[in-house]
C-alpha positions as CSV (number, residue, x, y, z in Angstrom):
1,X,-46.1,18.7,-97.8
2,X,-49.5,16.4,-98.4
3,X,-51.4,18.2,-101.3
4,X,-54.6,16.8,-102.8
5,X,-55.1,17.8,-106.7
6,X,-58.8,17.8,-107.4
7,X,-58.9,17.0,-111.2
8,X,-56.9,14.4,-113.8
9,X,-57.3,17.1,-116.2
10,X,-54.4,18.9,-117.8
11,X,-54.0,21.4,-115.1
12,X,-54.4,18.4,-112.6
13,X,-52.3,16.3,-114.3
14,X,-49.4,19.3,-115.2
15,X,-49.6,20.6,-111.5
16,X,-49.1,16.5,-110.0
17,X,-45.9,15.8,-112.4
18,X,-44.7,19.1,-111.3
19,X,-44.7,18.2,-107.6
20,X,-44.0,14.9,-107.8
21,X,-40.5,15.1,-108.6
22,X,-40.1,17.9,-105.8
23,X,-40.9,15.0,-102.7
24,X,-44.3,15.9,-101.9
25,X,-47.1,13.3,-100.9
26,X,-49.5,13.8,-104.0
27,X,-53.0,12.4,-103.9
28,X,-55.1,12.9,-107.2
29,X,-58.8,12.3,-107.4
30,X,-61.0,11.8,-110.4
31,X,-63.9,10.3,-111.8
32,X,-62.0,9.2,-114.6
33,X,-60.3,5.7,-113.6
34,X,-58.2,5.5,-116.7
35,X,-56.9,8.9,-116.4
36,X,-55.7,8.0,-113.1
37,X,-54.3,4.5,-114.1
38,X,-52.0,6.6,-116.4
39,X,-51.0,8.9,-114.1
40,X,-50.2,6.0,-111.5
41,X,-48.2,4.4,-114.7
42,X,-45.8,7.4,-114.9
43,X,-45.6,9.3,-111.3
44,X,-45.3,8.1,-107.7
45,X,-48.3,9.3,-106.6
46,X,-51.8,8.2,-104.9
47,X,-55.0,8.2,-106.6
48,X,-58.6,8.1,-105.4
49,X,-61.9,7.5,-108.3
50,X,-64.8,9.7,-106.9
51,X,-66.9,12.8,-106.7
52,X,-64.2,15.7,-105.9
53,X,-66.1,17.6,-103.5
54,X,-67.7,14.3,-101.9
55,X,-66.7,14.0,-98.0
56,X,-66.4,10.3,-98.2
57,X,-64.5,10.6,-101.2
58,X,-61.7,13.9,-99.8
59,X,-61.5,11.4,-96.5
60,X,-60.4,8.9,-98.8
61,X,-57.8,11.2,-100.6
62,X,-56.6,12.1,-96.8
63,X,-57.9,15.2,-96.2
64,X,-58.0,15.2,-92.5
65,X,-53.8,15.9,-92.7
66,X,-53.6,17.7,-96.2
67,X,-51.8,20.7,-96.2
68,X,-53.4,21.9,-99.0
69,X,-56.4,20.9,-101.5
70,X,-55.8,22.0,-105.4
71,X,-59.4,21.8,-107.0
72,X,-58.6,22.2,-110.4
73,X,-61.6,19.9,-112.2
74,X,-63.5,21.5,-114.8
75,X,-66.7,22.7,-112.9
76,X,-66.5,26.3,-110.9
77,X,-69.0,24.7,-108.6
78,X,-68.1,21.4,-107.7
79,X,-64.0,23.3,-106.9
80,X,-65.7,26.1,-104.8
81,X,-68.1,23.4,-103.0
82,X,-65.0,21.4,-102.6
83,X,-63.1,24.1,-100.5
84,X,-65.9,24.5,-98.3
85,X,-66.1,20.5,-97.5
86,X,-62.6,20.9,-96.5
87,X,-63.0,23.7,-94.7
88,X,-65.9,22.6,-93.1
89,X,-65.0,19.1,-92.4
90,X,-61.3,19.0,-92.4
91,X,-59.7,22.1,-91.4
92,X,-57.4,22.1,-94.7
93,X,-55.1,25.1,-94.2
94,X,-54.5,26.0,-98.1
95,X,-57.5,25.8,-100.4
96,X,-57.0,26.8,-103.6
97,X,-59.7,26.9,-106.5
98,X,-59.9,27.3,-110.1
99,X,-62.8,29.1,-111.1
100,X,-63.5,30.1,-114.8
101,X,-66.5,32.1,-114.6
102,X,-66.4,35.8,-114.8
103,X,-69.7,35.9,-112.9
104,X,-68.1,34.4,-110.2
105,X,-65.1,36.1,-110.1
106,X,-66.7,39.9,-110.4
107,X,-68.0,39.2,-107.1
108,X,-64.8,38.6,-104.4
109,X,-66.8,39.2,-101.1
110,X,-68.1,35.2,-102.2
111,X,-64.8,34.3,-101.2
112,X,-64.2,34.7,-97.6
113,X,-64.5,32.2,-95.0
114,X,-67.5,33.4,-94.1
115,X,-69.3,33.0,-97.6
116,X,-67.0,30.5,-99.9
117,X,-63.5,30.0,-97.9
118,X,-61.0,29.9,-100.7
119,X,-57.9,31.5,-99.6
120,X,-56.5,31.6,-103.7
121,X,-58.5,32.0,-106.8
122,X,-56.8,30.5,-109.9
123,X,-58.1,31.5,-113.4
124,X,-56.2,30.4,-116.2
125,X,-58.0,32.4,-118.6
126,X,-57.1,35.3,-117.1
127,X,-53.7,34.4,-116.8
128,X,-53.1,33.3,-120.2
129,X,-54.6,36.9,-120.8
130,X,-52.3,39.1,-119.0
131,X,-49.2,36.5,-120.7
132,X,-50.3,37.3,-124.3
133,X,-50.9,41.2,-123.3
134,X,-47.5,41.5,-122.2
135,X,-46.0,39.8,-125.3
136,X,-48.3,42.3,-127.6
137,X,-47.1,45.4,-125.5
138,X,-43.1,44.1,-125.9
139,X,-42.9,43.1,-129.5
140,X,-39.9,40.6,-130.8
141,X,-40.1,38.9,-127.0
142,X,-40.9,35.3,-126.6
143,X,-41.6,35.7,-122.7
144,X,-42.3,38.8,-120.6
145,X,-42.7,37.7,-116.6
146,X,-43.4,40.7,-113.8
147,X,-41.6,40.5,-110.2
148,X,-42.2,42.5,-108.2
149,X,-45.8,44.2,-108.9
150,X,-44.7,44.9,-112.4
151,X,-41.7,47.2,-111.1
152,X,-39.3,44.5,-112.5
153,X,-39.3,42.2,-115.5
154,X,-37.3,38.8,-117.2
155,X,-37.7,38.7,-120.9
156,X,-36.9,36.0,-123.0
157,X,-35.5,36.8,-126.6
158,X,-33.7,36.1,-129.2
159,X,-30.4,37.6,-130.6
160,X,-30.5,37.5,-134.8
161,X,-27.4,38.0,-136.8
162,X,-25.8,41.5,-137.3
163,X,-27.7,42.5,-133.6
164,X,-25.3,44.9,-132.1
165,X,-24.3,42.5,-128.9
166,X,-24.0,39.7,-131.0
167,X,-20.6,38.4,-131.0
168,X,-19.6,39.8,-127.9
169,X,-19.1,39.2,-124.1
170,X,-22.0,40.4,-121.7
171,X,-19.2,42.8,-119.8
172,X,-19.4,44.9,-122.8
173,X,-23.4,45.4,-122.0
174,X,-22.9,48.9,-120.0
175,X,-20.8,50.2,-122.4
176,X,-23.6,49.4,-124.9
177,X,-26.2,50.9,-123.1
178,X,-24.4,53.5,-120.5
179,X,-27.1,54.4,-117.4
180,X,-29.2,51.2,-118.2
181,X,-28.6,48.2,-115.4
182,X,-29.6,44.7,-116.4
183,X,-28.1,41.5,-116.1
184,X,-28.6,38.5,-118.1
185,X,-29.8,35.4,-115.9
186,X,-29.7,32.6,-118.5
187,X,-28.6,31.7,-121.9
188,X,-29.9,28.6,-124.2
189,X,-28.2,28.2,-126.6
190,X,-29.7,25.1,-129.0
191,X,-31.5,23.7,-126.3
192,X,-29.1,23.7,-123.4
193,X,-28.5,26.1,-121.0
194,X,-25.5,28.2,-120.5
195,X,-24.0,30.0,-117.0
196,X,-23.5,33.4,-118.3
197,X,-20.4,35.3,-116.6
198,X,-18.6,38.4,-118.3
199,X,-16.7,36.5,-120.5
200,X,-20.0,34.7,-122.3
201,X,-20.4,36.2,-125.9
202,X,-23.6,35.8,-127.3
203,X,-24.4,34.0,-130.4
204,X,-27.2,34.7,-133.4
205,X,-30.3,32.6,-132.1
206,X,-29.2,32.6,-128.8
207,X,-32.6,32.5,-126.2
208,X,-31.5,35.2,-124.0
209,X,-32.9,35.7,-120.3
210,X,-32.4,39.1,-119.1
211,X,-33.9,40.9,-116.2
212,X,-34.5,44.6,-116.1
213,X,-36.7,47.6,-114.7
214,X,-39.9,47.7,-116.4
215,X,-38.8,51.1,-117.8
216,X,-35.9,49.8,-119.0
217,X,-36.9,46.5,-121.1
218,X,-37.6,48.2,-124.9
219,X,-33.7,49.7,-124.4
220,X,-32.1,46.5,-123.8
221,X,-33.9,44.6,-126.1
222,X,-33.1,46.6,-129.0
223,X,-29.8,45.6,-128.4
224,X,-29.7,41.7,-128.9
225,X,-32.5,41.9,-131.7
226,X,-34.0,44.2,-134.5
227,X,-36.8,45.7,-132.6
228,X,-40.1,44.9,-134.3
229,X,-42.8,47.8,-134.9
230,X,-44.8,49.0,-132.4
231,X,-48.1,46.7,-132.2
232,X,-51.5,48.4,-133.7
233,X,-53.2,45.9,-135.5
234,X,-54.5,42.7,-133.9
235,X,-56.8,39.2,-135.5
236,X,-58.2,36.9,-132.5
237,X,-59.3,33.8,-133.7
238,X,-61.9,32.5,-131.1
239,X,-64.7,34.3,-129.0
240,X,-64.6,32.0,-125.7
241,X,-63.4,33.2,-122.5
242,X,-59.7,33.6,-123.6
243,X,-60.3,36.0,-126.4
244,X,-63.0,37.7,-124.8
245,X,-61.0,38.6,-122.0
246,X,-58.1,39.9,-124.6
247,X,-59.9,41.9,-126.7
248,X,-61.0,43.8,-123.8
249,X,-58.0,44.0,-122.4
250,X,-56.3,45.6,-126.1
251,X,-59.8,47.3,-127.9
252,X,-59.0,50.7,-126.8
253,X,-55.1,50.7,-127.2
254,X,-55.3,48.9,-131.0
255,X,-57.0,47.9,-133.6
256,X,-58.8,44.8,-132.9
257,X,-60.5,42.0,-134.9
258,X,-62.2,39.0,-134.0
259,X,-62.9,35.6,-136.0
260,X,-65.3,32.8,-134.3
261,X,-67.2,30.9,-135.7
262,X,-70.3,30.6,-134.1
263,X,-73.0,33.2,-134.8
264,X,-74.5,33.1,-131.8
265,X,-71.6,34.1,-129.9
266,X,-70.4,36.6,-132.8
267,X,-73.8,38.3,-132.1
268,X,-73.3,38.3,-128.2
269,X,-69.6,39.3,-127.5
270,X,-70.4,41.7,-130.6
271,X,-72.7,43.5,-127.9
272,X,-70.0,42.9,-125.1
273,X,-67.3,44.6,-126.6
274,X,-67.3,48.4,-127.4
275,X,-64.4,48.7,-130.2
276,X,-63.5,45.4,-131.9
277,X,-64.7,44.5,-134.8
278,X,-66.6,40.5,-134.6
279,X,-66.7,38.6,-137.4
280,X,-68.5,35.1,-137.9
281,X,-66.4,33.2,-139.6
282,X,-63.6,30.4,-140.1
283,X,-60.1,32.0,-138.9
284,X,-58.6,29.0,-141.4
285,X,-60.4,30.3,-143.8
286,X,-57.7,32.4,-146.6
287,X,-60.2,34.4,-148.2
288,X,-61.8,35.7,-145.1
289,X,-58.4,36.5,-143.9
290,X,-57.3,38.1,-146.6
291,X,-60.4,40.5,-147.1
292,X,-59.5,41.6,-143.7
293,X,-55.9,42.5,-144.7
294,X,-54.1,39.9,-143.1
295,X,-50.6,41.3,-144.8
296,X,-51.3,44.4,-142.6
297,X,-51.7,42.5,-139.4
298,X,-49.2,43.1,-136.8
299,X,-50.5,40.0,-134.7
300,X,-52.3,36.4,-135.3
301,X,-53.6,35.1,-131.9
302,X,-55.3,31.6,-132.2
303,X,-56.9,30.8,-128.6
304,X,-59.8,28.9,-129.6
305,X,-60.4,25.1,-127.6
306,X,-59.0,23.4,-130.4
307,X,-55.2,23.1,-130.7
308,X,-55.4,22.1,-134.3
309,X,-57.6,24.7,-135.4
310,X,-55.0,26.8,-133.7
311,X,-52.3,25.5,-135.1
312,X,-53.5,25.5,-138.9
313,X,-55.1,29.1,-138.3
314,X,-51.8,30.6,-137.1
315,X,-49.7,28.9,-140.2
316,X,-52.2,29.8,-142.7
317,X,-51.7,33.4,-141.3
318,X,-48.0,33.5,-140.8
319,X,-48.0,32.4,-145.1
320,X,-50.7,35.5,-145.9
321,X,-48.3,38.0,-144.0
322,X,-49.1,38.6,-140.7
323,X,-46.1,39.8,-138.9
324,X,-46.3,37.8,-135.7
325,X,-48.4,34.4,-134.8
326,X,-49.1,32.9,-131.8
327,X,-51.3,30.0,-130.9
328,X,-53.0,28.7,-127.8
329,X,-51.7,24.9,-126.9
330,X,-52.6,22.6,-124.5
331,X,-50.8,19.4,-125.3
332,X,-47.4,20.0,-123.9
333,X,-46.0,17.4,-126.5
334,X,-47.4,20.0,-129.8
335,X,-45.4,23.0,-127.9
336,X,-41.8,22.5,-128.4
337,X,-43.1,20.9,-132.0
338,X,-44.8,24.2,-132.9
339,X,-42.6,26.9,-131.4
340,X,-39.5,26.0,-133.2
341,X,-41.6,26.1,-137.0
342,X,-43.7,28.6,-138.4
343,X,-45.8,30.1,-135.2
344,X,-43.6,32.4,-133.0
345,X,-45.5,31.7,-129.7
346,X,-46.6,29.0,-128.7
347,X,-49.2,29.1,-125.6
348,X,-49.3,26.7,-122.6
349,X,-52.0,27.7,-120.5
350,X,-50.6,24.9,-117.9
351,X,-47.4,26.4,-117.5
352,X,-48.8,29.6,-116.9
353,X,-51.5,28.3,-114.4
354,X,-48.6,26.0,-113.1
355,X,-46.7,29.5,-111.9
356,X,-49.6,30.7,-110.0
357,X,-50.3,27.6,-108.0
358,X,-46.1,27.1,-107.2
359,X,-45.9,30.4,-105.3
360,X,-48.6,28.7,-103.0
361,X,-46.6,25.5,-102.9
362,X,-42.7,27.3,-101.8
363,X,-41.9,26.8,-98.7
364,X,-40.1,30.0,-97.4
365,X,-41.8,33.3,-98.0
366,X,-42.4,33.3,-102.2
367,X,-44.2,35.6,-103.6
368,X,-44.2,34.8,-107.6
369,X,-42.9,31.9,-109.0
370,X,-42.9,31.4,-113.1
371,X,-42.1,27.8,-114.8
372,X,-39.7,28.5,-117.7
373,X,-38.8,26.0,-120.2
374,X,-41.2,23.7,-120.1
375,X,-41.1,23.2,-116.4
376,X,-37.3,22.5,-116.7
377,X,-36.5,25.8,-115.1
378,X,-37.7,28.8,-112.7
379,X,-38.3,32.0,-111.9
380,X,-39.1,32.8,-108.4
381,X,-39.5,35.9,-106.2
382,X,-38.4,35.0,-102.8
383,X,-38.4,38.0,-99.7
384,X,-35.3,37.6,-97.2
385,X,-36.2,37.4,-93.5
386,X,-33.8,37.5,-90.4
387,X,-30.7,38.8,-89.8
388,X,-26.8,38.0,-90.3
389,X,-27.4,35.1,-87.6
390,X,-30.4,33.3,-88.8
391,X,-30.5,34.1,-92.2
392,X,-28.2,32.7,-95.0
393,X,-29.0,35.7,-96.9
394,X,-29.3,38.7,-95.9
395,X,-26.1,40.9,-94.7
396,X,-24.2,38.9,-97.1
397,X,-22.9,39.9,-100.6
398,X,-24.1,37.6,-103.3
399,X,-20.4,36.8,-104.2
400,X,-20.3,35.4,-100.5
401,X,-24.1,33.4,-100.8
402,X,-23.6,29.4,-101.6
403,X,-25.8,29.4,-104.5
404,X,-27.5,26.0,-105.8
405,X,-25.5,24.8,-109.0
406,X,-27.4,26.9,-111.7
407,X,-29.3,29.8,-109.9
408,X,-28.3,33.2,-110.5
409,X,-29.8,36.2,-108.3
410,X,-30.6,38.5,-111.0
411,X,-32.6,41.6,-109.1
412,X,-33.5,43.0,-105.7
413,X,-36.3,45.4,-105.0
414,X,-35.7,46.9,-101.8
415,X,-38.8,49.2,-101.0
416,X,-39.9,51.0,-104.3
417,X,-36.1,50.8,-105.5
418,X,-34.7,48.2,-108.4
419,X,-31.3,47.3,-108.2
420,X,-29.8,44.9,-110.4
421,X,-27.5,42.5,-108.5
422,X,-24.2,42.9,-109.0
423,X,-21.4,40.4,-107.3
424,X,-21.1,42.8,-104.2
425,X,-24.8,43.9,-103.7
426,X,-25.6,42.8,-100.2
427,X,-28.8,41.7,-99.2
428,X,-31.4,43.1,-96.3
429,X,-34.1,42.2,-94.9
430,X,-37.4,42.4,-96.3
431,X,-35.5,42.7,-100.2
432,X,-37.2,41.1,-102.6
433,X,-34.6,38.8,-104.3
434,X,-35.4,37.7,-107.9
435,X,-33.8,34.6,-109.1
436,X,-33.5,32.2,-112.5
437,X,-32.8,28.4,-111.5
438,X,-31.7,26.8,-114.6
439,X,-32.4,23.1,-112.8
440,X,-36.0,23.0,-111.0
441,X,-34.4,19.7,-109.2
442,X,-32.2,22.7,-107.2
443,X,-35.3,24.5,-106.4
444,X,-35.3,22.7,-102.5
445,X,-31.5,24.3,-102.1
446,X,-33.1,27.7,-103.0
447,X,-35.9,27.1,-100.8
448,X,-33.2,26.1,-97.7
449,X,-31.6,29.2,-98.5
450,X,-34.0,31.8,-97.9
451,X,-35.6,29.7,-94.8
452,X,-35.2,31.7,-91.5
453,X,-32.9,29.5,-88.3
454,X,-34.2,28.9,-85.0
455,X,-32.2,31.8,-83.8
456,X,-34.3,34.7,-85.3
457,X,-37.0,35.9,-83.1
């Protein structure tokens, strides 16, 4: 596939080392020479310097044969203008824009291809806001991913000493939780992954994957960790469009704060928002904190621009007694670093914009892809096709399917039903089959899989 990323920036430049181990022809363009000299330095890619949404310049990058154009640059306009110069000029099949502005955004009839042809809208902020909502609505989880329209879900957690599955094998789960199905799809256990079977016994700070019906998540967790208090008071450090967009998203479920420290702003999104409280301050700043009963905080959220302020916000809190912290982070290297110290969360906006633009990228019929791990691992949704002659899948039990070193099936949604896959749970058409791929270098074998033969009509 010939895909041309629009944007050296760290979305660019997260999305291009993605797909450039994965075998695709990747062309970046940029204003920015050096950035570009570094990427050349590290990937096996082509680079173009120029205007983004310049003909001359997309002709260069080889748009007349792209399969796709990411415009991920920082401007709304110059990645919307961009699609329709490809559109226009080039044909491009896939266009796919980020676009940032809520303005833009509120008004989807702009993006048709009759009026702006983007065929997907990418918007990291919004992204990043639904991630941290579903961490605030499962407390003690350090990921929550939906499949399935919501109906199914893989949570990451992890098991503490004395939890009651602690120190024994996953077989015992259903006698632990009789009437609940879930199955655990991945175990880390100090850094490395392990291939659970029945026989795996789980260990105190074990990172546990497990995949269950949405109604069924709180049940399960509360047996691999203590299950933390249910969430009703909430700090935001920042007023841009991140926190913005979450204190919307929580005011009328919790008790919401937010710290930024401009006044004009304080004063605007003061008028925006109907029940959080705005205050102009420092979020760093310990007295302010603790006159707004920090102790009594069930959750920190740093999402301001700047990862140190972040960082140093979210610490200061975690000392003063807020329960939970998390931070917003956009240097990959600071995430590991942070996430194993003080701050419980640490928050990639790339590797959750980095999901969004995958499922676009799959070859096969995908319908939700989430990078894990740093990009080491996925998470994808893929929707059998065919039948028992052309299709590798379906009519097959999963005990009879050559899975890829690594990958475990973990869940199929067949029509509005969840059923947990179990070693004789046969596939059919049109399931959607959710799977955990320890290895993203396997991800090609997945996608084989799930491809439709010649002989299905």
């Amino acid at each position: 596939m010939k895909i041309i990323i629009l944007g050296a920036g760290q979305v660019g430049t997260s999305v291009a080392e993605v797909l450039a181990t994965e075998a695709s022809d990747i062309t970046v363009v940029d204003i920015d020479e050096t950035k570009l000299e570094t990427l050349r330095d590290r990937l096996d890619i082509g680079t173009v310097v120029g205007e983004a949404a310049h003909p001359e310049v997309l002709a260069r990058a080889g748009a007349e044969d792209a399969d796709m154009i990411l415009a991920v640059t920082n401007s709304d306009e110059i990645n919307m203008i961009a699609c329709q110069v490809a559109y226009t000029l080039f044909h491009t099949p896939t266009k796919i824009a980020r676009v940032r502005s809520v303005g833009y955004l509120s008004h989807p009839q702009l993006f048709t291809q009759e009026a702006l042809p983007v065929d997907v809208l990418i918007s990291p902020e919004q992204l990043v806001t639904d991630y941290v909502q579903r961490l605030i609505e499962h407390p003690g989880a350090l990921q929550v991913l939906d499949f399935a329209g919501g109906k199914v879900q893989l949570v990451a957690v992890r098991a503490y000493y004395g939890g009651p599955l602690v120190g024994q094998a996953l077989k015992t789960l259903r006698e632990h939780m009789p009437g609940i199905e879930t199955r655990v799809a991945a175990i880390y256990r100090r850094g490395h992954a392990i291939a659970p079977d029945g026989d795996t016994v789980i260990e105190a700070d074990d990172e546990v994957f497990f995949i269950a019906a949405r109604r069924h998540i709180r049940v399960v967790m509360k047996e691999l960790r203590r299950l933390d208090r249910p969430v009703k008071r909430v700090i935001l450090a920042g007023g841009g469009n991140i926190g913005t967009r979450l204190a919307k998203a929580l005011e009328y479920k919790y008790q919401v704060k937010l710290i930024d420290h401009n006044a004009e702003r304080s004063k605007r999104i003061s008028i925006d928002l109907e029940k959080t409280i705005v205050l102009h301050g420092d979020a760093a700043d310990e007295e302010l904190l603790m006159d707004e009963n920090i102790e009594h905080t069930d959750v920190f959220c740093a999402v301001t621009n700047d990862d140190e302020a972040n960082i140093l916000s979210a610490m200061l809190a975690k000392r003063l007694g807020a329960q939970k912290v998390m931070a917003l982070i956009n240097r990959a290297a600071y995430v590991d670093l942070v996430q194993s110290g003080i701050i419980d969360i640490a928050i990639s906006p790339q590797q959750a914009t980095i999901g969004s633009l995958l499922t676009h990228v799959r070859r096969g019929d995908v319908t939700a892809v989430h990078s894990l791990r740093r990009g080491a691992a996925e998470a994808i949704e893929a929707v059998a096709h065919g039948d028992e002659k052309s299709s590798k899948v379906v009519g097959r039990a999963i005990e009879d399917i050559k899975l890829p070193v690594g990958t475990n099936i973990g869940a199929i949604v067949r029509d509005d039903k969840v059923i947990i896959a179990h070693h004789d749970s046969v596939i059919e058409a049109n399931d959607h089959v959710i799977l955990f791929v320890v290895d993203k270098e396997r991800i090609p074998d997945v996608e084989r899989l799930f491809q439709v033969g010649v002989t299905f009509l």
